[in-house]
N, CA, C and O of each residue as an XYZ file, in Angstrom:
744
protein
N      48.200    116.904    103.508
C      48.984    116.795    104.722
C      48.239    115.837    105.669
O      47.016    115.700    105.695
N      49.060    115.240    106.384
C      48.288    113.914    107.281
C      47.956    114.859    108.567
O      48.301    116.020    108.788
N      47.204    114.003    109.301
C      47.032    114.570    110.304
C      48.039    114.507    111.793
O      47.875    115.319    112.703
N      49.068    113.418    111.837
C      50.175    113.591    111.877
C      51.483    114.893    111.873
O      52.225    115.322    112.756
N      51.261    115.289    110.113
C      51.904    116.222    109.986
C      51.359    117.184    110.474
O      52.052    118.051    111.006
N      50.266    117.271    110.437
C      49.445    118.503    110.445
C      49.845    119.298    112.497
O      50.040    120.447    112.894
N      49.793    117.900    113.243
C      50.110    118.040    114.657
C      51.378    118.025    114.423
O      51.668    118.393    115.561
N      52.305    117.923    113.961
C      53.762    118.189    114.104
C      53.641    119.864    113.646
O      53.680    120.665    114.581
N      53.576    120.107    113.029
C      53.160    121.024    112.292
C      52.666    122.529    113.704
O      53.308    123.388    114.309
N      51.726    122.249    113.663
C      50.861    123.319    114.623
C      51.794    123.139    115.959
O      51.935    124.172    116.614
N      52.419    122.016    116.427
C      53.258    121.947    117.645
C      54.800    122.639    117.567
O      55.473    122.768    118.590
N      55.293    123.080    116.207
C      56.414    123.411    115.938
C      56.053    125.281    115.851
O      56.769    126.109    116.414
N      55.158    125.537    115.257
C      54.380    126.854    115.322
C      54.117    127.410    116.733
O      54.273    128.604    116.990
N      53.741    126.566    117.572
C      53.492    126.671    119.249
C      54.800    127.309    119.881
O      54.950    128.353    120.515
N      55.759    126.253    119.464
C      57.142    126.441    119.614
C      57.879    127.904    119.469
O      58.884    128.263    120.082
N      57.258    128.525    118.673
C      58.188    129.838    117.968
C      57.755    130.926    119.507
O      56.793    130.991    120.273
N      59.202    131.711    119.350
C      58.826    132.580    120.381
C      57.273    133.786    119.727
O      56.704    133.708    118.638
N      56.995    134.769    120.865
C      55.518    134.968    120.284
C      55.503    136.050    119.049
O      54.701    136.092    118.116
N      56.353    136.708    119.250
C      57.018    137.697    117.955
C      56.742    137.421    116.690
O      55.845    137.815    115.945
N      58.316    136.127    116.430
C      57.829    135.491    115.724
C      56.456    134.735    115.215
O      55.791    134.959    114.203
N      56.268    133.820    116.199
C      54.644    133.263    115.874
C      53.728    134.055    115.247
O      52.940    133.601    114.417
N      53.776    135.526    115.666
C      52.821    136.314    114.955
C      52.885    137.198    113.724
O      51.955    137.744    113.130
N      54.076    137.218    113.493
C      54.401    137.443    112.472
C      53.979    136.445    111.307
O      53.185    136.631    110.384
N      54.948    135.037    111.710
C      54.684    134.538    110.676
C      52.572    133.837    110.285
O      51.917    133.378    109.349
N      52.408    134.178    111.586
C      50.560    133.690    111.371
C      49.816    134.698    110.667
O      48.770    134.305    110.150
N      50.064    135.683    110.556
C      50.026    137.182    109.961
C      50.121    137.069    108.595
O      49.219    137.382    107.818
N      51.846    136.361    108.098
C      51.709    136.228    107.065
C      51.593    134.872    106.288
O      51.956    134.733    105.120
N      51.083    133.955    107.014
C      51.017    132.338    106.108
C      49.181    132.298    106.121
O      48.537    132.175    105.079
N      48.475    132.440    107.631
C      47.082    132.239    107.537
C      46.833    133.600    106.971
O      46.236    133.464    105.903
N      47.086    135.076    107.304
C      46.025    135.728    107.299
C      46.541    136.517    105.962
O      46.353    137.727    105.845
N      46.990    135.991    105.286
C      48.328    136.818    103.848
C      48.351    137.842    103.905
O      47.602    138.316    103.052
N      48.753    138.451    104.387
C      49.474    140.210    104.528
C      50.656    140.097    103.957
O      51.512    139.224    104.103
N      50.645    140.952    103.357
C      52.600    141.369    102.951
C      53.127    141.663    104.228
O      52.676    141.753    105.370
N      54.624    141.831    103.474
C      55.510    142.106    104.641
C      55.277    143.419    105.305
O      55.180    143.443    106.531
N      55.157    144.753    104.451
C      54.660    145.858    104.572
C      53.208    145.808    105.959
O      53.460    145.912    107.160
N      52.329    145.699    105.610
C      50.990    145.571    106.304
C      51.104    145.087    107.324
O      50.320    145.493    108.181
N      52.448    143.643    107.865
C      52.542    143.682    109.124
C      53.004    144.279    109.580
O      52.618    144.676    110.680
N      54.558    144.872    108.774
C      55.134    145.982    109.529
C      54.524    147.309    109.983
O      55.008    147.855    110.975
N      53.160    148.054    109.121
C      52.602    148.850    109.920
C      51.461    148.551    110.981
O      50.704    149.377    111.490
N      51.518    146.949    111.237
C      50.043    146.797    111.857
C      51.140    146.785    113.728
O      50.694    147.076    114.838
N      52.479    146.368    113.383
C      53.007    146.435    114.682
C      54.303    147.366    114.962
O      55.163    147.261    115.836
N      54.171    148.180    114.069
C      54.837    149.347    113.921
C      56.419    148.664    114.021
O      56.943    149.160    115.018
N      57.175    147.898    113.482
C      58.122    147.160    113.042
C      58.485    147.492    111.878
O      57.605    147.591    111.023
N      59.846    147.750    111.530
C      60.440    147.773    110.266
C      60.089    146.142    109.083
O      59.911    144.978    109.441
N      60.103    146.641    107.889
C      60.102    145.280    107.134
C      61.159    144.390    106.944
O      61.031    143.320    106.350
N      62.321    144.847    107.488
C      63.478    144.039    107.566
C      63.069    143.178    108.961
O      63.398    141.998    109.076
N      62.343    143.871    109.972
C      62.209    143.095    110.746
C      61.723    141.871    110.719
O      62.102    140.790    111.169
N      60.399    142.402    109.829
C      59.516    141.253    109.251
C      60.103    140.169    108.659
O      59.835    139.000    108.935
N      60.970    140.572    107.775
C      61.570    139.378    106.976
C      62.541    138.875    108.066
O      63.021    137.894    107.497
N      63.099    138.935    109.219
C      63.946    138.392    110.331
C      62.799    137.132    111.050
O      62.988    135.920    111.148
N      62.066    137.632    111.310
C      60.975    136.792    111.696
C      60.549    135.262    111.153
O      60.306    134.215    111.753
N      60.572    135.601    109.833
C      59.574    134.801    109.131
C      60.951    133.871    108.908
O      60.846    132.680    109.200
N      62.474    134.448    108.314
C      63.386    133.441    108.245
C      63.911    132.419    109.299
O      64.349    131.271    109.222
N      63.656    133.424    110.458
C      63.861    132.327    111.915
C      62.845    131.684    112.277
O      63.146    130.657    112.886
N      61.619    131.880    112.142
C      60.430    130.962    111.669
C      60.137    129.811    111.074
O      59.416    128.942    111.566
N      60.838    129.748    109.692
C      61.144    128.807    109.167
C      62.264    127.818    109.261
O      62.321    126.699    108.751
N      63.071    128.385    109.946
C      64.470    127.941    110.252
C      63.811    127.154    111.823
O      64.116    126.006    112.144
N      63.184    127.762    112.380
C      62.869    126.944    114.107
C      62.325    125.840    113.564
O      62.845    124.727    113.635
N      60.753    126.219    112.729
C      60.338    124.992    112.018
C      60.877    124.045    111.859
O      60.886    123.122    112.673
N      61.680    124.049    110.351
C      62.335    123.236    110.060
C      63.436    122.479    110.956
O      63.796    121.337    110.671
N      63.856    123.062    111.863
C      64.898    122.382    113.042
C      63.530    121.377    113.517
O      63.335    120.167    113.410
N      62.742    122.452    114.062
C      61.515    121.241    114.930
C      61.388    119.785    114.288
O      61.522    118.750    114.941
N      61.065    119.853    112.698
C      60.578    118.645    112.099
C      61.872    117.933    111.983
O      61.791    116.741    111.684
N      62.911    118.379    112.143
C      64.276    117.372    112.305
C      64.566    116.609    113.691
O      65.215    115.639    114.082
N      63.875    117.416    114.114
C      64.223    117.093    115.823
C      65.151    117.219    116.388
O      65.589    116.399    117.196
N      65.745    118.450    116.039
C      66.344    118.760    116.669
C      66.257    120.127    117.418
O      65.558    120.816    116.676
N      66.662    121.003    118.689
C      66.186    121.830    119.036
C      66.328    122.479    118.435
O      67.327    122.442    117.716
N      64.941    123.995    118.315
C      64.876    124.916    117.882
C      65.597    126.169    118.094
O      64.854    126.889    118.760
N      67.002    126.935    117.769
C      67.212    128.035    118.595
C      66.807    129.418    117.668
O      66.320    129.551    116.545
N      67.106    130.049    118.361
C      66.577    131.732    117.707
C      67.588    131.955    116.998
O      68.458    131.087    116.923
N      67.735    133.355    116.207
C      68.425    133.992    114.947
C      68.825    135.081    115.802
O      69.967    135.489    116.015
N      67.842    135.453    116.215
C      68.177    137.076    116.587
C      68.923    137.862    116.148
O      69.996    138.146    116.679
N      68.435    138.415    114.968
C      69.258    138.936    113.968
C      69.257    140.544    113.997
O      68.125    140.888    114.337
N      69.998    141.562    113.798
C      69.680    142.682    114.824
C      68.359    143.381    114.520
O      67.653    143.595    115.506
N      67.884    143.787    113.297
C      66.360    144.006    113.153
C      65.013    143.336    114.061
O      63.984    143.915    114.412
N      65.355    142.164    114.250
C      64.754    141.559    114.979
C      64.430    141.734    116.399
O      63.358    141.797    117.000
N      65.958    141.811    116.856
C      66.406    142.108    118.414
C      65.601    143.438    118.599
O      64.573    143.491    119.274
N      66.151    144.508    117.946
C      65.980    146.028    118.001
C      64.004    145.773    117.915
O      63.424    146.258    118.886
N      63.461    145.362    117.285
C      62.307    145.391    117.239
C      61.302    144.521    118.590
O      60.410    144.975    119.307
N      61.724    143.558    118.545
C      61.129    143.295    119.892
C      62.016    143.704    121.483
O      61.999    143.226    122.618
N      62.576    144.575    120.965
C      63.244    145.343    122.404
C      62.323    146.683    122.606
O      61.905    147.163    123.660
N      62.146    147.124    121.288
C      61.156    148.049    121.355
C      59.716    147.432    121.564
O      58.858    148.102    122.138
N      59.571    146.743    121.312
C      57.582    145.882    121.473
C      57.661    145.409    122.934
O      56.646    145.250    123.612
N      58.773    145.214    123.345
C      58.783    144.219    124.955
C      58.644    146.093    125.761
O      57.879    146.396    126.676
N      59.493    146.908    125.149
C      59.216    148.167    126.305
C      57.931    148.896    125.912
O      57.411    149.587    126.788
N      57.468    148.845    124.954
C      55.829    149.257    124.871
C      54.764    148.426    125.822
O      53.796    148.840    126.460
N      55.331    147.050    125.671
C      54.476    146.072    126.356
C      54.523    146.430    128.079
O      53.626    146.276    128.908
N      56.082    147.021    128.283
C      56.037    147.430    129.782
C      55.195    148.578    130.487
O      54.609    148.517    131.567
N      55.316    149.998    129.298
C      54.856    150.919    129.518
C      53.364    150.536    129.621
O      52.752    151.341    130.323
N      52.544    149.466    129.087
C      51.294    149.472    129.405
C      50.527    148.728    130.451
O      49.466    148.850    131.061
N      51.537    147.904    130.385
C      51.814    146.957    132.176
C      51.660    148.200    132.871
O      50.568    148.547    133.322
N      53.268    149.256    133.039
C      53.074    149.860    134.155
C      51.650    150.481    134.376
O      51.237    150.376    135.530
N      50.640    151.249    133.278
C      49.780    152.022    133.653
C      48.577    151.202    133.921
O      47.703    151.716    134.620
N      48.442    150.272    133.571
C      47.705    149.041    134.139
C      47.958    149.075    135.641
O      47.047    149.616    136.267
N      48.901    148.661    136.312
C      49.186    148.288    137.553
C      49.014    149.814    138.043
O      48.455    149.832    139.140
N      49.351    151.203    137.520
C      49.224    152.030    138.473
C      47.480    152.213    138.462
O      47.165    153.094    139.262
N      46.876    151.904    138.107
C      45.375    152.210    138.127
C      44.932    151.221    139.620
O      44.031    151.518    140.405
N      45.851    149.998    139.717
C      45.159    149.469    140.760
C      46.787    150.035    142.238
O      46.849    149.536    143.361
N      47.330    150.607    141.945
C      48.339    151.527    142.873
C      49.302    150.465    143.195
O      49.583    150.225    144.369
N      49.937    149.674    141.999
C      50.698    148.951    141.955
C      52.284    149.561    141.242
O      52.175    150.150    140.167
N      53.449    149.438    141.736
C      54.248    149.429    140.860
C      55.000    148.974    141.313
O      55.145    148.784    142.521
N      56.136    148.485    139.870
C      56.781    147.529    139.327
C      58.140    147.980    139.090
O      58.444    148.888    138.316
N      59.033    147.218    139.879
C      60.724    147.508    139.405
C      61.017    146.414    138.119
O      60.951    145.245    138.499
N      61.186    146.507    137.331
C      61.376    145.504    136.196
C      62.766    144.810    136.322
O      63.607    145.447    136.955
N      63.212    143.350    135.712
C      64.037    143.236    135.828
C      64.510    142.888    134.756
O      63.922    141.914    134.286
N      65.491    143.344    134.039
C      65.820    143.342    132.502
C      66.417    141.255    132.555
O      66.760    140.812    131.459
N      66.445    140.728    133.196
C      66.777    139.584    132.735
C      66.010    138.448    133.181
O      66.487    137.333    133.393
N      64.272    138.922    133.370
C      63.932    137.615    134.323
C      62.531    138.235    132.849
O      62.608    139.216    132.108
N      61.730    137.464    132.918
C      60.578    137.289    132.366
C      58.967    138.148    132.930
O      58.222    137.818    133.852
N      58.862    139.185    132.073
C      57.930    140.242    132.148
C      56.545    140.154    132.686
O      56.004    140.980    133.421
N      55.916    138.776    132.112
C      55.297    138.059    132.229
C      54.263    137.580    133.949
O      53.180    137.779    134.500
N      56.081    136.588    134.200
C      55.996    135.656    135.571
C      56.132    137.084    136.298
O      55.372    137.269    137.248
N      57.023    138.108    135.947
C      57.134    139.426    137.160
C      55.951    139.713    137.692
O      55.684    139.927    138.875
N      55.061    139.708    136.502
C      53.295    140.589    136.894
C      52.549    139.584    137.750
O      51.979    139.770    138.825
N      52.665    138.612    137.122
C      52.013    137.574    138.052
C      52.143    137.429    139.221
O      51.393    137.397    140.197
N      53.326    137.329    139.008
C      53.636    136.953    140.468
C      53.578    138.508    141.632
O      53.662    138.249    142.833
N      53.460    139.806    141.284
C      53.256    141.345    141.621
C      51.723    141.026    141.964
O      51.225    140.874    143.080
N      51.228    140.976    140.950
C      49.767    140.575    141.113
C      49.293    139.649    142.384
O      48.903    140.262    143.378
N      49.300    138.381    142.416
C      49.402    137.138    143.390
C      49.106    137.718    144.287
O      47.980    137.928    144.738
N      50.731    138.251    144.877
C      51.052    138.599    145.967
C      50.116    140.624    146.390
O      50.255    141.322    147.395
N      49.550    140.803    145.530
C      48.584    142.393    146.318
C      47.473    141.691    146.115
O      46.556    142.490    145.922
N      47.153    140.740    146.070
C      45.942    140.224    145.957
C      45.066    139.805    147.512
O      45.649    138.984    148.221
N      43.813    140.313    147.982
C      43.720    140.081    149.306
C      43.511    138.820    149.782
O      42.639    138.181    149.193
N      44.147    138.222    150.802
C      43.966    136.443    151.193
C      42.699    136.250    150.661
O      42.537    135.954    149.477
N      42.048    136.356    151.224
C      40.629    135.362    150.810
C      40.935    135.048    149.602
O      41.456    133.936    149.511
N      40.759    135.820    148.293
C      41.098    136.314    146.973
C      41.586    134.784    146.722
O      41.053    133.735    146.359
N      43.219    135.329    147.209
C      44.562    134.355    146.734
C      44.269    132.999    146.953
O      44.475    132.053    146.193
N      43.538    133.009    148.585
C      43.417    131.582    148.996
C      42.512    130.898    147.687
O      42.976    129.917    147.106
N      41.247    131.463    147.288
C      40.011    130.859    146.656
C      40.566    131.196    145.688
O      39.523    131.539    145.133
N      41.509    131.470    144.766
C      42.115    131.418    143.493
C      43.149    130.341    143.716
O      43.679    130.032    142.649
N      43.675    129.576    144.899
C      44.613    128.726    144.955
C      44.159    128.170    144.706
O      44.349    127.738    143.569
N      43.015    127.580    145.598
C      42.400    126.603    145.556
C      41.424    126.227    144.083
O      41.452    125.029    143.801
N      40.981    126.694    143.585
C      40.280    127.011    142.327
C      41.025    126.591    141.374
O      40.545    126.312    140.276
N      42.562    126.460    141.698
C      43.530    126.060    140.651
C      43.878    124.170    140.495
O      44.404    123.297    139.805
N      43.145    124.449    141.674
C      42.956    122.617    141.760
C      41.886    122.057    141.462
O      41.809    120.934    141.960
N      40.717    122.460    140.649
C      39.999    122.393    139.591
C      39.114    121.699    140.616
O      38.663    120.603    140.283
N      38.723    122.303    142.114
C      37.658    122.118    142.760
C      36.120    122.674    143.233
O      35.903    123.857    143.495
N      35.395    121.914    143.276
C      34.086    122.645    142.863
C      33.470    123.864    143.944
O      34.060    123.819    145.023
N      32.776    124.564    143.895
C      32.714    125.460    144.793
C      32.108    125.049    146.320
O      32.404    125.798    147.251
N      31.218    123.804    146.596
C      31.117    122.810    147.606
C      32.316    122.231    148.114
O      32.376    121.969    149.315
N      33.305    121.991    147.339
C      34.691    121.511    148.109
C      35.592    123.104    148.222
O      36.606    123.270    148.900
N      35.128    123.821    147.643
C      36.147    125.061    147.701
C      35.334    125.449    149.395
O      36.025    125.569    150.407
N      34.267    125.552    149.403
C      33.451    126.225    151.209
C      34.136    124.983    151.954
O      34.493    125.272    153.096
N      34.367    123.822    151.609
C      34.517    123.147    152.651
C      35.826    123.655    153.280
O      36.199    123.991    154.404
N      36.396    123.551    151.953
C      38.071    123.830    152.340
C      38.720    124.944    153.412
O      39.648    125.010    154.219
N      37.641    125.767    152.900
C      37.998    127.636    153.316
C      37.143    127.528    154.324
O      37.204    128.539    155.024
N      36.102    126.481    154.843
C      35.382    126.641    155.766
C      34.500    127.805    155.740
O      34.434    128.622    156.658
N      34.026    127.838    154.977
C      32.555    128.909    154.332
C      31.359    128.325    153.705
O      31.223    127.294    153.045
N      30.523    129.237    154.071
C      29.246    128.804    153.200
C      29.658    128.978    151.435
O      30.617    129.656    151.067
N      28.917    128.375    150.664
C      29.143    128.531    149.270
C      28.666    130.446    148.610
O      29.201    131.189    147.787
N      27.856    130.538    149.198
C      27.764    131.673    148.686
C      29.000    132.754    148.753
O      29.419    133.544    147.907
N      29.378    132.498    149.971
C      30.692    133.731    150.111
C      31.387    133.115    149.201
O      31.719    133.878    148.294
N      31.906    131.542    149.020
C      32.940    131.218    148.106
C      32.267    131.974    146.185
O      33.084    132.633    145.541
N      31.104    131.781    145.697
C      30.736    132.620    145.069
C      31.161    133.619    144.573
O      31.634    133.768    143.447
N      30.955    134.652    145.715
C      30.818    135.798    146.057
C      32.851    135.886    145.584
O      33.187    136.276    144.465
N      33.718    135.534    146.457
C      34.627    135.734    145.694
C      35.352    134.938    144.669
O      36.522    134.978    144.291
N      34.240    134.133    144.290
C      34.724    133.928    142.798
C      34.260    134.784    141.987
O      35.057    135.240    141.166
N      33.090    135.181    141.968
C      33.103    136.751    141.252
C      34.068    137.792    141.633
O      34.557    138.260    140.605
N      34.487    138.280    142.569
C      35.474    138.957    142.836
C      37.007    138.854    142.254
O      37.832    139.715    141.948
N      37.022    137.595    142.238
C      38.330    137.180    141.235
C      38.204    137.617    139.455
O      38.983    138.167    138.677
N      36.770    137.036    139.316
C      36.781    137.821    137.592
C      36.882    139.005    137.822
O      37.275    139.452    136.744
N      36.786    139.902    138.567
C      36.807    141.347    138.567
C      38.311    141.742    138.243
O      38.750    142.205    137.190
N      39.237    141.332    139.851
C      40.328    141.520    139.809
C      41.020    140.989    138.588
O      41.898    141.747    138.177
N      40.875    140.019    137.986
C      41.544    139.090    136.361
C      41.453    140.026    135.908
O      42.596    140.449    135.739
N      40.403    141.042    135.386
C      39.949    141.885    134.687
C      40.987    143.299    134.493
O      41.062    144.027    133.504
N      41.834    143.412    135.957
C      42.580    144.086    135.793
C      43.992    143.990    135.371
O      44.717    144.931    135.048
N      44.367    142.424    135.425
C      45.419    142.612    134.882
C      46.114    142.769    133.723
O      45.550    142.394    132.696
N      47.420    143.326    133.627
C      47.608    143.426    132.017
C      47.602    142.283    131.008
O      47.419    141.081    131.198
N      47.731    142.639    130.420
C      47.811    141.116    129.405
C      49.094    140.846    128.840
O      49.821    141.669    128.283
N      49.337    139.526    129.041
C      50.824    138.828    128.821
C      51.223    139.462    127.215
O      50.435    139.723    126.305
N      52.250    139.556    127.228
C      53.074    140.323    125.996
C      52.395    139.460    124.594
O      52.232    140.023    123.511
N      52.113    138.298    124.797
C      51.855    138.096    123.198
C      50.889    138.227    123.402
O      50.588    138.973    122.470
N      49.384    137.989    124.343
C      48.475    138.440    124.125
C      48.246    140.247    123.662
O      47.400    140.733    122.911
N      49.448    140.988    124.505
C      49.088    142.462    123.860
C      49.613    142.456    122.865
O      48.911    143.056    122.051
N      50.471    142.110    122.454
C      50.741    142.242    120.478
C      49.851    141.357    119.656
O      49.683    141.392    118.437
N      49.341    140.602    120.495
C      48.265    140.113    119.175
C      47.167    141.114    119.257
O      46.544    141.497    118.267
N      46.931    141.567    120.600
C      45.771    142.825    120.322
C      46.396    144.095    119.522
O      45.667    144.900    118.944
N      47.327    144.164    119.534
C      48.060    145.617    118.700
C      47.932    145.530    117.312
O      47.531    146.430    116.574
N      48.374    144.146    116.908
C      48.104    144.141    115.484
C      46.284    143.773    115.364
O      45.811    144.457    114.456
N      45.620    143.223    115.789
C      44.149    143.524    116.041
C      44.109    144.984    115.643
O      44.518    145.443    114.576
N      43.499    145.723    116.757
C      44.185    147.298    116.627
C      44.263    147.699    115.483
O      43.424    148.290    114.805
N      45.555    147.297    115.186
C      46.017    148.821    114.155
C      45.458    148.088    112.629
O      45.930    148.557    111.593
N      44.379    146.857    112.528
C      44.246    146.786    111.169
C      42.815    147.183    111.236
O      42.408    147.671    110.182
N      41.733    147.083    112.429
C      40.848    147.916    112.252
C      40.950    149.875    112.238
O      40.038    150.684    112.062
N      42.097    150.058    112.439
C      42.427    151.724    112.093
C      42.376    152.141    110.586
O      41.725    153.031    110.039
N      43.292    151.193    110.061
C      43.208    151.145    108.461
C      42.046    151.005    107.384
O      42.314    151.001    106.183
């Protein structure tokens, strides 16, 4: 494979929603049967095989160039409807540890909700020196900015890894830890 293909390739994989993606990385890099993923993410094997066919099907659209759309085939649906409300239930107890909670909204993105929940209970200083920090400035231009000595800017830049620390983790990051998880159980 060229290296060409190889970046078409890994960019069409990028592409797949994260479900999919992990499914099929599950079973092309790490060879698991269909079985072994289905108990590593507690998913039916019909699901599995929904995955991997719309997988290949996004793929193959990708390398045509033409857009990729989903299958959503009902095994599929039913399964990440159930993985997206596990993913909530652990959001919520996440956020209630820091006395946060969350009205969900079944049609906006689970994700941007937390973030943006997060952001906003976050204390100014915090938010400000995480804004600013996002503009990939050094902690001498971050005191200038905020008009502080560097140490306080420091001081809550450590405070920010703390708070990061609490938030939940975006849905494909927690299903890639789930199937993590459940294959060291086995």
């Amino acid at each position: 494979m060229t290296q060409d293909m190889l970046a078409l390739y890994e960019a069409a994989v990028e592409e797949l929603p994260p479900l999919t993606r992990l499914v099929f990385l599950l079973h092309r890099v790490d060879d698991l049967s269909y079985g072994q993923i289905a108990d590593r993410l507690t998913i039916t094997t019909r699901a599995v095989e929904c995955c991997l066919s719309e997988a290949l099907a996004m793929i193959c659209a990708f390398f045509d160039g033409d857009k990729p759309r989903r299958c959503r085939r009902k095994p599929l649906a039913q399964a990440e409807a159930a993985l997206r409300q596990r993913h909530r239930v652990y959001c919520e107890r996440r956020l209630r540890l820091v006395g946060i909670r969350i009205a969900w909204d079944d049609n906006g993105d689970d994700d941007h909700a937390i973030s943006q929940i997060m952001l906003r209970a976050m204390p100014r200083p915090l938010r400000e020196t995480f804004m600013l920090h996002r503009d990939h400035l050094t902690r001498e231009q971050l005191a200038i900015r905020m008009k502080m000595r560097q140490w306080v800017v420091r001081w809550w830049m450590f405070c920010l890894d703390g708070y990061f620390a609490l938030w939940p983790k975006t849905f494909e990051e927690w299903l890639c830890s789930t199937a993590l998880r459940h294959s060291r159980v086995r």
